[in-house]
N, C-alpha and C positions, 0 to 999 in steps of 0.2 A: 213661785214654785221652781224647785232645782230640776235638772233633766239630767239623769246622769247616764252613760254607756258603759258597760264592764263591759271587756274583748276579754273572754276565756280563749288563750292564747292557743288551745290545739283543736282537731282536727276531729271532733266528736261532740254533738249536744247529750251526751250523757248525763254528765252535773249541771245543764242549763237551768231547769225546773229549779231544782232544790236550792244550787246558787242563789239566782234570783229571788227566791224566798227565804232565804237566809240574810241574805247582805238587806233587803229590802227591810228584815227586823230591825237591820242595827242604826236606820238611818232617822233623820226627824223627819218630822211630821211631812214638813214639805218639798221633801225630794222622793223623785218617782224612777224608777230604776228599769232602764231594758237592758238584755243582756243579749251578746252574740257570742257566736264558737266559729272558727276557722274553715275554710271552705277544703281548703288544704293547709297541713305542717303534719307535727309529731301527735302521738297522741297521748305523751305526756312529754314534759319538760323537766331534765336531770342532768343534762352536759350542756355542753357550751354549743355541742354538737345540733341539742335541742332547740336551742335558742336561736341562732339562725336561720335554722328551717322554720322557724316561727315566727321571723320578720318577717318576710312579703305578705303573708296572712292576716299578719295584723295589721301590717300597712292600707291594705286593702281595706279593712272592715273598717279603719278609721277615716280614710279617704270616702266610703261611702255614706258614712252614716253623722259623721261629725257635726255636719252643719246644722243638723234638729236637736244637737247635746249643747247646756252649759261646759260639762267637761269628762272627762274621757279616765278611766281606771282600768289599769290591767291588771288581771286578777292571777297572776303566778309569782310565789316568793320569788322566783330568779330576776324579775323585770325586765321579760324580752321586752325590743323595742322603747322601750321607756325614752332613750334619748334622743332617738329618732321623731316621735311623734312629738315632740315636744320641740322638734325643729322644725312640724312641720305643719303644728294643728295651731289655730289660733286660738283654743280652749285649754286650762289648765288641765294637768296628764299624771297623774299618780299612779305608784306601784307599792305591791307590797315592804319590798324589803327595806326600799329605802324610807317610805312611812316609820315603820318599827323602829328602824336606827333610828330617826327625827328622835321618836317619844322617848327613845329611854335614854338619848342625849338629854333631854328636858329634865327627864328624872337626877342624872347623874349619878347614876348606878353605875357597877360593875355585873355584868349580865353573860347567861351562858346562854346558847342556841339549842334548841330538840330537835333536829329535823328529820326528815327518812332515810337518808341512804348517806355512806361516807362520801362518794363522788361527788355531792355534792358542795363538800365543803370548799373547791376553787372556785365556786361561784359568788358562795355568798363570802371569800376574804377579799374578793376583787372590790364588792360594794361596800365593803367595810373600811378598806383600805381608801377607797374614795372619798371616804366620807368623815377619815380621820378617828376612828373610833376602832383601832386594834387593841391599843390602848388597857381598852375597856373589858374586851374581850377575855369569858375568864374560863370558857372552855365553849366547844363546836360537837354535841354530842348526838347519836342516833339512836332512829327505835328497829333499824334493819327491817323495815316495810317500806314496797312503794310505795306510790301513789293509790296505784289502783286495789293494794291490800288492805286502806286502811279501814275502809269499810267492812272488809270481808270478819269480821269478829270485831267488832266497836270497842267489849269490853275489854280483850287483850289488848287495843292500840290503846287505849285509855289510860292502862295500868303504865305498860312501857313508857307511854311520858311522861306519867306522874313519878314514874320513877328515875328517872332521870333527872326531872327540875329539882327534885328529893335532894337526889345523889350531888348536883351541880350545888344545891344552894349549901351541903355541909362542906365542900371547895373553898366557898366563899361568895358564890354569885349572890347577888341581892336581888334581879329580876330575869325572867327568863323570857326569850322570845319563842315562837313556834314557828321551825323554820319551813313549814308548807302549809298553802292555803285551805288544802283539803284536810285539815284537822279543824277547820270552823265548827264542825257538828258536835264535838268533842269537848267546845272551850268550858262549857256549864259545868261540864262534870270533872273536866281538868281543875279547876280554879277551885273544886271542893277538898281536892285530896293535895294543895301545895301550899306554902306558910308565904312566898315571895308572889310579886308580882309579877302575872303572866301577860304579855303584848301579845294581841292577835292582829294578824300583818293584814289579812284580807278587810277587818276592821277598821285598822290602823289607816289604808289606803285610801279607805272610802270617807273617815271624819277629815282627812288631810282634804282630800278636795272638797269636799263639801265647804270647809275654812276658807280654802282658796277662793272658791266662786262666791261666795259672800264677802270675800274681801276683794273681788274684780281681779286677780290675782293669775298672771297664766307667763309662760317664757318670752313669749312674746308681746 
């Protein structure tokens, strides 16, 4: 049996529940999934601003809880902490964004990003740019919802992405990634109204470690 941890990187058990009953679908048979939320930070994550107020929180939740985990997943496209716990945890440490990039390096696609809000896009060229895959990059487009909008009308967030991956694939993209975790709810009905291939990152993050820990696999 796997044992895995998601740190939902802010400062609210809101999406706790459904998270964990979400990610828990995507996994095999025998990994069993707890999840925590931040005692303190942001109560969402969308600058860089976010993501440091987001480390000592996750620092914390990994330090306490690590040692009953095979391995540790942080569930925000931005990947607070990511490089930290992995210097610091003896368990392999996935995040979203960089999972995604993995897969559709794999594919060898040219691919566009959907994400929420324009500000976000210095985040995700920083890990893009890390990872050697600007390259690739065949556009960074939004649906102008937060976070916390995306739920507030499902079927309007729905549309807006499908419309874009739409838009990006007549560009030229050949797969699309979803640049925030909180459109997991979404990906079923995404994946009916687009012709390319859609990466779901929250996904993406969770079969990456799962691979790692059956393959004994972690930084250290």
């Amino acid at each position: 049996m796997k044992k895995i941890l998601v740190i939902n990187p802010i400062a609210t058990d809101e999406w706790n529940d459904s998270d964990r009953r979400l990610l828990q679908q995507q996994t095999s048979e025998d990994t069993v999934i707890d999840l925590v939320s931040l005692e303190q930070g942001p109560s969402t994550i969308e600058t860089f601003r976010d993501i440091v107020l987001a480390g000592p929180g996750i620092m914390q939740a990994a330090e306490n809880e690590s040692k009953n985990y095979d391995g540790i997943m942080i569930n925000c496209f931005a990947d607070p902490g990511l490089e930290v716990l992995r210097e610091t945890c003896n368990i392999p440490v996935t995040a979203p964004c960089e999972s995604s990039l993995a897969f559709v390096s794999l594919l060898g696609l040219n691919f566009s990003v959907v994400a929420t809000l324009r500000k976000l896009y210095p985040v995700f060229e920083t890990k893009c740019l890390k990872m050697g895959l600007m390259r690739r990059l065949n556009s960074f487009r939004v649906i102008n919802l937060g976070v916390k909008e995306l739920e507030e009308e499902p079927g309007i967030t729905i549309k807006k992405i499908v419309r874009e991956i739409n838009q990006s694939a007549v560009s030229g993209a050949q797969a699309a990634i979803l640049g925030c975790t909180g459109m997991l709810p979404f990906y079923t009905e995404i994946k009916k109204g687009v012709e390319i291939p859609v990466i779901e990152p929250a996904t993406s993050a969770l079969k990456m470690l799962e691979s790692l820990i059956e393959m004994k696999l972690s930084y250290k």
